[in-house]
Rosetta silent file (secondary structure, phi, psi, omega in degrees, C-alpha in Angstrom):
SEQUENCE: XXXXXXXXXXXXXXXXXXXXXXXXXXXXXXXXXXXXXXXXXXXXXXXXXXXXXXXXXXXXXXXXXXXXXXXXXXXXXXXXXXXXXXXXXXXXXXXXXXXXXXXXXXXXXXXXXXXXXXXXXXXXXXXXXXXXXXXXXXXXXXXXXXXXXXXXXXXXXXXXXXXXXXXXXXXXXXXXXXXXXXXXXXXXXXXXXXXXXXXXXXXXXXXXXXXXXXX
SCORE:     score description
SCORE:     0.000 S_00000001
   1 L     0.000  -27.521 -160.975   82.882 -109.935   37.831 S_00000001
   2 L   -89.390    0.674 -174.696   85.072 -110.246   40.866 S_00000001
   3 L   -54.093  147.213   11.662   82.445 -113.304   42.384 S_00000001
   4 L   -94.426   57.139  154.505   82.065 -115.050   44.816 S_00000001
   5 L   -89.962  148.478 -176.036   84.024 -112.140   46.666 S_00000001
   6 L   -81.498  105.843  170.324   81.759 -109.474   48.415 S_00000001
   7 E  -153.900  174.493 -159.477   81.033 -105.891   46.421 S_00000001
   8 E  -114.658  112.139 -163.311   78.780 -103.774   45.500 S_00000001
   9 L   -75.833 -179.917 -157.491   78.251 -103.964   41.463 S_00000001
  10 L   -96.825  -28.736  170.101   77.258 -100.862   39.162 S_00000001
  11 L   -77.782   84.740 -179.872   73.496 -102.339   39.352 S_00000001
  12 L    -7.610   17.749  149.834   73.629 -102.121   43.421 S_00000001
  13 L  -101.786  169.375 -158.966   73.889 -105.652   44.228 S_00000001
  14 E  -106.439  134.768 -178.677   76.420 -107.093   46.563 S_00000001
  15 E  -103.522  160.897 -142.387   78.006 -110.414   45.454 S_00000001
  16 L   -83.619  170.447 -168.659   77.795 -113.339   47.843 S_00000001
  17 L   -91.850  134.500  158.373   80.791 -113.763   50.330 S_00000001
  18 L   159.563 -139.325 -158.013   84.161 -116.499   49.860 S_00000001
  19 L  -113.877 -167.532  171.959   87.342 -116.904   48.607 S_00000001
  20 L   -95.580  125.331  168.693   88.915 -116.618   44.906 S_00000001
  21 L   -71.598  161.139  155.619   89.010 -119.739   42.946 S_00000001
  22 L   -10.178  -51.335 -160.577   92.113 -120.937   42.339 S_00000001
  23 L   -87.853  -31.570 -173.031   92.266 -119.633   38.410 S_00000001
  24 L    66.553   51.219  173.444   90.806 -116.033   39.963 S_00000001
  25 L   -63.744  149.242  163.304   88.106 -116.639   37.058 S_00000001
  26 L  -136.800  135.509 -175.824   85.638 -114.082   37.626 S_00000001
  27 L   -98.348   -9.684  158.714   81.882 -114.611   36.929 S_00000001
  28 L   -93.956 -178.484  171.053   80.669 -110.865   37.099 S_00000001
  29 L  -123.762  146.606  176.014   81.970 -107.831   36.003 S_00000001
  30 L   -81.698  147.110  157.363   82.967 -104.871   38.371 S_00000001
  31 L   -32.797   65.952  158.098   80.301 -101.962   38.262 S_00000001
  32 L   168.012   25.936  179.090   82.279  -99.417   35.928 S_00000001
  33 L  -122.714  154.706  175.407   84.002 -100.220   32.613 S_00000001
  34 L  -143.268 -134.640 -133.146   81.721  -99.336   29.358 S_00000001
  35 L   -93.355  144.332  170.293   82.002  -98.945   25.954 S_00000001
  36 L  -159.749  145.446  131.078   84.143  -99.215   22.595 S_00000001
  37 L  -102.493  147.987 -171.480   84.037  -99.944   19.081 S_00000001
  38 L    91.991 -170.563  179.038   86.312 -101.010   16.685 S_00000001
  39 L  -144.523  150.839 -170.696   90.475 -101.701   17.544 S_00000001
  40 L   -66.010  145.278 -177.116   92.597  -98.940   17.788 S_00000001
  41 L   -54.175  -40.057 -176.106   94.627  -97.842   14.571 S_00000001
  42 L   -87.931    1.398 -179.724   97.900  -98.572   16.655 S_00000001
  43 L   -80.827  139.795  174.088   97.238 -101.729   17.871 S_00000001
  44 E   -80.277   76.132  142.079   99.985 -104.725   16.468 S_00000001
  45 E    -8.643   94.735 -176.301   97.973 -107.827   15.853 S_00000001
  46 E   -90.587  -54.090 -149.968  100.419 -111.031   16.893 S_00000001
  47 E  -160.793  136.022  137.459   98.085 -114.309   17.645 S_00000001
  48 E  -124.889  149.559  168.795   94.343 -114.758   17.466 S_00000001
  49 E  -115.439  156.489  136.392   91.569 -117.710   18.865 S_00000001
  50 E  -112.281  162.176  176.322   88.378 -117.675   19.046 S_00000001
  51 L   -95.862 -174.539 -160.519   86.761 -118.300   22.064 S_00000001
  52 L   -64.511    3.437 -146.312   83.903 -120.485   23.804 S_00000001
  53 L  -168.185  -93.948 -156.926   81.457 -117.393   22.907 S_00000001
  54 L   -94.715  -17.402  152.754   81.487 -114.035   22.395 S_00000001
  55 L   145.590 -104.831  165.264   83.957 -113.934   20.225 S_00000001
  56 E   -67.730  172.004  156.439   88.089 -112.939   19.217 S_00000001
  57 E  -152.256   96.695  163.246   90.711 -112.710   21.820 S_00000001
  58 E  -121.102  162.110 -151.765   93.787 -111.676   20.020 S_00000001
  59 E  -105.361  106.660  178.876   97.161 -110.826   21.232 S_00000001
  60 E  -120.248  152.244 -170.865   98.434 -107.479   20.211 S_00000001
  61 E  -102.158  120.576 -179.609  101.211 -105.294   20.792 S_00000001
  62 L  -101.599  169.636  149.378  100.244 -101.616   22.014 S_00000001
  63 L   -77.443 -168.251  166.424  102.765  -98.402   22.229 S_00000001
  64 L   -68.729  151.243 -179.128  103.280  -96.484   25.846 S_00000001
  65 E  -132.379  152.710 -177.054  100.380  -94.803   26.440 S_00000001
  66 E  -125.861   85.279 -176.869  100.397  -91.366   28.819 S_00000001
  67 E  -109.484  174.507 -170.247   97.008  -90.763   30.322 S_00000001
  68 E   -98.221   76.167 -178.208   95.486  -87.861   32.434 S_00000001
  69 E  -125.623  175.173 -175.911   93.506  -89.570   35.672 S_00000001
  70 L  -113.416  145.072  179.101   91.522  -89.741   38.782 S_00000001
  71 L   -97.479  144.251 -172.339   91.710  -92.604   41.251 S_00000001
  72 E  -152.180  170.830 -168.535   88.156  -93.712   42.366 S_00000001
  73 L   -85.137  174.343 -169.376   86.436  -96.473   44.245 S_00000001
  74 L   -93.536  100.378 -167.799   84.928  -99.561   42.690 S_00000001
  75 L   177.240  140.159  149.803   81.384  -98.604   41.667 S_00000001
  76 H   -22.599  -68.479 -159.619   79.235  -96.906   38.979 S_00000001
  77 H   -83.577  -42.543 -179.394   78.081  -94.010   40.319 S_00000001
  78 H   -73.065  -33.587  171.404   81.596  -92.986   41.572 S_00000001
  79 H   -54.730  -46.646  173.803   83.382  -94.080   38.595 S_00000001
  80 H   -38.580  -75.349 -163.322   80.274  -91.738   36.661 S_00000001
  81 H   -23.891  -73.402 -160.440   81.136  -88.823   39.344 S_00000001
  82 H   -48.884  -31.517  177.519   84.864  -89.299   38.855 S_00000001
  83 H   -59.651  -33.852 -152.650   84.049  -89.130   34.836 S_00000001
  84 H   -82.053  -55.377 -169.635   82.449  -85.979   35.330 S_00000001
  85 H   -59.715  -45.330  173.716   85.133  -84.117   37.039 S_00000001
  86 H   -48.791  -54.918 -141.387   87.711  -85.808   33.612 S_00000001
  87 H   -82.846    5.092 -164.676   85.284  -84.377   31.499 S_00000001
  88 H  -110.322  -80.209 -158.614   85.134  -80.573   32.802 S_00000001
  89 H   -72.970    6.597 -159.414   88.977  -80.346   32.773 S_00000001
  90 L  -115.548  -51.472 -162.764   90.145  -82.473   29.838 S_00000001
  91 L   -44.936  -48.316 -164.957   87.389  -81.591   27.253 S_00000001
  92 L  -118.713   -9.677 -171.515   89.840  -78.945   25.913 S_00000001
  93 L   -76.134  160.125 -155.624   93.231  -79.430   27.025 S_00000001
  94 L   -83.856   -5.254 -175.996   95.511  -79.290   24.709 S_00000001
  95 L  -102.736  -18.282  170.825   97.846  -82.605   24.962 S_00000001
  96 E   -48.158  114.290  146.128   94.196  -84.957   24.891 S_00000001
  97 E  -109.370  177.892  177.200   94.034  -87.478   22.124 S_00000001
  98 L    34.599   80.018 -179.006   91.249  -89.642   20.706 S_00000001
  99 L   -76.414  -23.946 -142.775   88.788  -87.134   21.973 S_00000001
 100 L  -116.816  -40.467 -170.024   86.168  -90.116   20.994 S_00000001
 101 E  -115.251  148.914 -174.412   87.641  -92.141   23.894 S_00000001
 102 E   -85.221  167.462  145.069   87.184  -92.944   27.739 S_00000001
 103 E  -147.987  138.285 -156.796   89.641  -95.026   29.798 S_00000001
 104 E  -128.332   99.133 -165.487   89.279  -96.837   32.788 S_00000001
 105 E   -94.472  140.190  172.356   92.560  -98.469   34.227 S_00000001
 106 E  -114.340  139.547  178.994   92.213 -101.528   36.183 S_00000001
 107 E   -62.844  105.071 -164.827   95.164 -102.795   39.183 S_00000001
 108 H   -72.417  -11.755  160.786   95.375 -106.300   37.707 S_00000001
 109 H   -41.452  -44.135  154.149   97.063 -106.939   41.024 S_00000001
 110 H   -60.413    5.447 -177.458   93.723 -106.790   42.558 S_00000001
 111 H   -76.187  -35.490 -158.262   92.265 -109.691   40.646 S_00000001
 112 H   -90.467    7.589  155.857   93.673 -111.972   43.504 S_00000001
 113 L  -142.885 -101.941 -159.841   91.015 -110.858   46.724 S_00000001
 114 L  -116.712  158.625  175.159   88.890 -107.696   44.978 S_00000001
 115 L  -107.836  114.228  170.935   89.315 -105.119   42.635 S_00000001
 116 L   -92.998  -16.813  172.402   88.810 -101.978   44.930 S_00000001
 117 L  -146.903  150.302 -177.623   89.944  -99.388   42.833 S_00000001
 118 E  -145.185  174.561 -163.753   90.118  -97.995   39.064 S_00000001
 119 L  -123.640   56.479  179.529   91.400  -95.161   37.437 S_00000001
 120 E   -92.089  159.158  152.937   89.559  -93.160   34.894 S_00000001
 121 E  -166.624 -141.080 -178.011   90.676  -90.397   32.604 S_00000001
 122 E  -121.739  173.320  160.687   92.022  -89.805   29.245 S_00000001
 123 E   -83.892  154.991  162.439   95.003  -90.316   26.945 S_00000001
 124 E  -157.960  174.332 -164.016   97.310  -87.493   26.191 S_00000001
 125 L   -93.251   19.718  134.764  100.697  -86.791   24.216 S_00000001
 126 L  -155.662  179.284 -175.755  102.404  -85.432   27.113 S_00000001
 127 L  -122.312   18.993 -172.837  102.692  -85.169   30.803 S_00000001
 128 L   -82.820  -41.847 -169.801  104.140  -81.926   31.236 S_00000001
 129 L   -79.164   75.964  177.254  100.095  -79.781   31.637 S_00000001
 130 L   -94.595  134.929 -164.353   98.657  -82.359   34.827 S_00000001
 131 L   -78.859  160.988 -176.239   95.848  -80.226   35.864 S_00000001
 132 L   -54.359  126.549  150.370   95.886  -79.277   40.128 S_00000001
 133 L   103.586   -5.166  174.043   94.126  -82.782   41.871 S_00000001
 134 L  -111.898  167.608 -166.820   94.941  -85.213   38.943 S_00000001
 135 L   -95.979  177.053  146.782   97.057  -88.265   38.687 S_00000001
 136 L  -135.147  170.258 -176.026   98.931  -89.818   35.823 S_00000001
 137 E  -146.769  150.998  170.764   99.454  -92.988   34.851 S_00000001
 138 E  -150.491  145.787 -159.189  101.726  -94.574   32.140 S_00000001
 139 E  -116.289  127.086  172.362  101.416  -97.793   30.641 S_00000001
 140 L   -72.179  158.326 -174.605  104.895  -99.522   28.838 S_00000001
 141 L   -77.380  119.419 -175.252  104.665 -100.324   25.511 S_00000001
 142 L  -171.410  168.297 -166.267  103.793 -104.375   25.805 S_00000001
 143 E   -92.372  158.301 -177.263  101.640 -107.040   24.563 S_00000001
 144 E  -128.839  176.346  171.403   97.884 -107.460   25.918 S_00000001
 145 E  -127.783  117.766 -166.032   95.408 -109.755   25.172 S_00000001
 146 L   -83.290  158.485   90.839   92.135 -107.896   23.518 S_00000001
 147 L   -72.812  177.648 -179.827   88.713 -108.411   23.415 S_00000001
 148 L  -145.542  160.495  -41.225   85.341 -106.615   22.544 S_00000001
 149 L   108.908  108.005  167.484   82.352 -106.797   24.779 S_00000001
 150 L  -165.037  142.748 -160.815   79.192 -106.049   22.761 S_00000001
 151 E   126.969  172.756  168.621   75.855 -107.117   24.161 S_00000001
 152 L   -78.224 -164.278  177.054   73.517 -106.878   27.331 S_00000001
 153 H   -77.488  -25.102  169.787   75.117 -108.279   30.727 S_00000001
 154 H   -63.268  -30.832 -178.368   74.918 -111.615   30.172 S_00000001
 155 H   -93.398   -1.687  170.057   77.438 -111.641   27.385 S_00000001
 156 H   -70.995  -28.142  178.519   79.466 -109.140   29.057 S_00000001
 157 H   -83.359  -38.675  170.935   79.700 -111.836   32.042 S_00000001
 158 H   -54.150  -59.930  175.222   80.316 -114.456   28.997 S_00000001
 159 H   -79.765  -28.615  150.378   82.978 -112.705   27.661 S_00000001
 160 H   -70.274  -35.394 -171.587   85.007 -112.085   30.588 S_00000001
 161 H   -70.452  -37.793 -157.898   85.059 -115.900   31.782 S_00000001
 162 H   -69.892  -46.546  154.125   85.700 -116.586   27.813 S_00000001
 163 H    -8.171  -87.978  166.154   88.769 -114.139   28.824 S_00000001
 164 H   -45.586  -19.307  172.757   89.664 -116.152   31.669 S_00000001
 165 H  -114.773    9.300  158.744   89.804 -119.421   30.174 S_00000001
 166 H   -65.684  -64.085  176.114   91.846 -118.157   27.273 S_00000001
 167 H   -41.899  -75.263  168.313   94.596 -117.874   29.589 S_00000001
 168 H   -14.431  -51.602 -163.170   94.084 -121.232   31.096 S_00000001
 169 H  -113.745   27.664  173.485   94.136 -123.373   27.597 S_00000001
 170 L  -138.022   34.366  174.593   96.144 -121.115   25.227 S_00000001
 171 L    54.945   36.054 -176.083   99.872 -120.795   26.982 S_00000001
 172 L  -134.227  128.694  160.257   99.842 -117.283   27.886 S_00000001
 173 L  -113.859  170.117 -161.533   99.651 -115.754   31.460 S_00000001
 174 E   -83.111  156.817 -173.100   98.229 -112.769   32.829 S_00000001
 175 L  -126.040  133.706 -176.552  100.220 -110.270   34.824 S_00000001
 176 L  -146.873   67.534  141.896   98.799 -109.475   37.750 S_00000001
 177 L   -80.125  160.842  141.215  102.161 -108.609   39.332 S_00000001
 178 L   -30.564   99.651  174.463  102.498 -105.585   41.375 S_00000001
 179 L    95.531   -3.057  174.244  101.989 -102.189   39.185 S_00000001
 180 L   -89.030  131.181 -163.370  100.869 -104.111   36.479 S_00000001
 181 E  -126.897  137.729  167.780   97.551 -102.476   35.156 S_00000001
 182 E   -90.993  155.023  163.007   94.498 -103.493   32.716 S_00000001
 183 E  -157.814  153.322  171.410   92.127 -101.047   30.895 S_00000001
 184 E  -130.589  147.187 -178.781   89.051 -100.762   28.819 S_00000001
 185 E   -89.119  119.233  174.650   88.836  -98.268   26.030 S_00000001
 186 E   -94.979  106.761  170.060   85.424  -96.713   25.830 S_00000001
 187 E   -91.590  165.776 -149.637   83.949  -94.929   23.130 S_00000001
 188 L  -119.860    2.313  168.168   82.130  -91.728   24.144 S_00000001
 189 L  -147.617  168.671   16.002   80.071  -91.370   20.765 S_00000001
 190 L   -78.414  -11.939 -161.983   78.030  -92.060   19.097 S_00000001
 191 L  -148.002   75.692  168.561   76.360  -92.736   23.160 S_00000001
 192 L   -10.531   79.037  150.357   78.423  -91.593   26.160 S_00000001
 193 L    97.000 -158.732  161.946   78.550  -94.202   28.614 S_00000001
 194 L   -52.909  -23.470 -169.380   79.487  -92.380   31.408 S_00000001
 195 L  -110.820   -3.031 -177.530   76.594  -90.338   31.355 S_00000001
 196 L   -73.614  139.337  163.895   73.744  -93.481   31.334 S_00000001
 197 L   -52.545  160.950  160.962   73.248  -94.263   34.908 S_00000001
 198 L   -98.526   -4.203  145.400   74.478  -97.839   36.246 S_00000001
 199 L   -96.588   13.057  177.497   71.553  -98.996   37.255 S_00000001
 200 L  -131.912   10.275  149.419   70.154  -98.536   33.835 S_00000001
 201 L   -62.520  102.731 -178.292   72.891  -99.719   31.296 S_00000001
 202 L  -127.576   50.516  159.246   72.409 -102.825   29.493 S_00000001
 203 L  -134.559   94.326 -139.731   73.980 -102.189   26.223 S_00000001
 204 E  -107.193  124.990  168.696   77.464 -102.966   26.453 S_00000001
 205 L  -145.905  116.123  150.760   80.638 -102.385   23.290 S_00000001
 206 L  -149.706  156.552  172.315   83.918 -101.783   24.764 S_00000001
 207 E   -96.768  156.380  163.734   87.428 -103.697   24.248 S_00000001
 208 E  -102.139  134.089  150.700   89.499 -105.237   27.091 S_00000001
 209 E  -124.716  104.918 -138.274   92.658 -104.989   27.589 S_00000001
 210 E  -104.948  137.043 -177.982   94.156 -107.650   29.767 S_00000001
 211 E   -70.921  145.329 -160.460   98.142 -107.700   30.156 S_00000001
 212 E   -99.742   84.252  169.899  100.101 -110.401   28.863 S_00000001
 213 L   -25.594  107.911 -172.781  103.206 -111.505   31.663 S_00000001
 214 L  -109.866  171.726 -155.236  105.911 -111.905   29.533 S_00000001
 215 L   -71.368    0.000    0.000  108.726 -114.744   29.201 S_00000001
């Protein structure tokens, strides 16, 4: 996603070596966000296009969100690992919502040389229980601009640049300031995932949610 910059992708190949264009368009996806269907009950529906492709990008307003997570390198199999370790402590605790969903935060700061790190865990309705070795993270209540993802890799590679050139033509930019964070929402049924290997996923439904810099 992050190309032509050099990483190692959730299938194990390494994308070719250079700079960031200008727009910091990306034509791959990094090796670790998966799945979702549907739009969340709470999301506030503002603006929609459609795009070159795969299909909406509309602008919605979420609340703060509180999640429970682990910081992990940019890759599959460590994002899986990192999953696993969510899923043994989480599974039951008692402040986890949307039990159905995954979350993967991305530093949108990191759009501008590599994205080197993510964040997965879960949401939950407070921050008071943080289990020994986990993080938290909290996201302000503000508008993003969604997508959905549904396909093999090619349209997963479609629909992020369709992403990326929404910003460009439709008068809204992306915040990629410092501390400002993206995420995709996963769902974890009817078909975990997290638990398919990353060199053998090609069946892709999750939303994006990329932050909107506001005026």
């Amino acid at each position: 996603m992050i190309q032509p910059l050099r990483g190692t992708y959730e299938d194990g190949n390494e994308a070719e070596a250079g700079s960031c264009p200008e727009s910091y368009r990306p034509s791959r996806v990094p090796g670790a966000f998966k799945l979702l269907r549907g739009m969340p009950q709470d999301d506030k529906m503002e603006a929609g296009t459609m795009n070159d492709g795969p299909g909406t990008i509309t602008v919605v307003e979420r609340p703060e969100m509180n999640a429970i997570v682990l910081k992990t390198i940019r890759n599959g199999r460590d994002v899986r690992e990192a999953w696993r370790e969510i899923e043994q402590v989480m599974t039951d605790h008692p402040d986890r919502l949307h039990k159905d969903q995954g979350l993967v935060f991305i530093p949108e700061w990191q759009w501008t040389t590599s994205i080197e790190t993510l964040w997965v865990g879960v949401e939950v309705a407070s921050l008071e229980h943080i289990p020994q070795g986990f993080e938290t993270m909290s996201i302000p209540a503000r508008k993003f601009a969604r997508t959905t993802v549904r396909g093999d890799r090619t349209r997963m590679d479609h629909t992020y640049d369709a992403l990326w050139k929404w910003f460009d033509t439709e008068g809204y930019k992306r915040d990629m300031t410092e501390s400002s964070y993206g995420y995709e929402l996963n769902r974890l049924s009817p078909v975990n995932p997290f638990h398919i290997p990353a060199d053998k996923i090609n069946d892709f439904d999750f939303d994006i949610y990329a932050p909107i810099l506001s005026n």
